[in-house]
C-alpha positions, 0 to 999 in steps of 0.5 A: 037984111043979109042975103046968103049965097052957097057954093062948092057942093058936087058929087065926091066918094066917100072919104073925100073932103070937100069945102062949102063956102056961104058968101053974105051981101048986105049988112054984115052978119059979123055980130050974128050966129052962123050956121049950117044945116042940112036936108036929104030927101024926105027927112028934116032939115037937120042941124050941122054946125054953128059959129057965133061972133066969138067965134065958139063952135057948135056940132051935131055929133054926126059930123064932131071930128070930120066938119069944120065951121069957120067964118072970115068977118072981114070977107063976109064969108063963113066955110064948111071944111068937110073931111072922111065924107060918108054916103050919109052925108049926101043932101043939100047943105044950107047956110044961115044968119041972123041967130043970136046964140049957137042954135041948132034949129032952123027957127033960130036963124032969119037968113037962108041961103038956096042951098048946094048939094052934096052927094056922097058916093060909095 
């Protein structure tokens, strides 16, 4: 069991960075694939980007040279880095666990955390 906490959503403008972190309590999720995703209202939840536990990296092409996944295994913690922030990006992000490869779809994961939302001005 791994229990998932979000946290350093908020409102920015565009162009402005900003850092998600997903907090883990429980057993460790060192062994298993993390990922991020992302839900606006009225659209699917979307895949973001996933790290496993060799630390390879996935991302969606909408965020591929603006977001950064990383993950601190000793800290149980995983980050968003999220850079040149667009209004496109406004929803709210969630932090998963429990995948055993990059997967870029949510019945992938068995973890999730309640979800921090952003919100991108222009």
């Amino acid at each position: 069991q791994v229990q998932l906490v979000e946290s350093g959503g908020g409102l920015v403008q565009a162009g402005a960075s900003m850092r998600l972190s997903c907090a883990a309590s429980g057993r460790t999720f060192s062994s298993y694939a993390v990922g991020w995703f992302r839900q606006a209202p009225g659209k699917e939840r979307e895949f973001v980007a996933a790290i496993n536990w060799v630390f390879s990296r996935y991302y969606a092409d909408s965020v591929k040279g603006r977001f950064t996944i990383s993950r601190d295994n000793a800290k149980n913690t995983a980050f968003l880095q999220m850079n040149s922030l667009k209004p496109e990006d406004t929803a709210v992000y969630y932090c998963a666990s429990g995948a055993t490869r990059l997967g870029g779809r949510p019945y992938e994961y068995d973890y999730w955390g309640q979800g921090t939302q952003v919100t991108v001005s222009s």
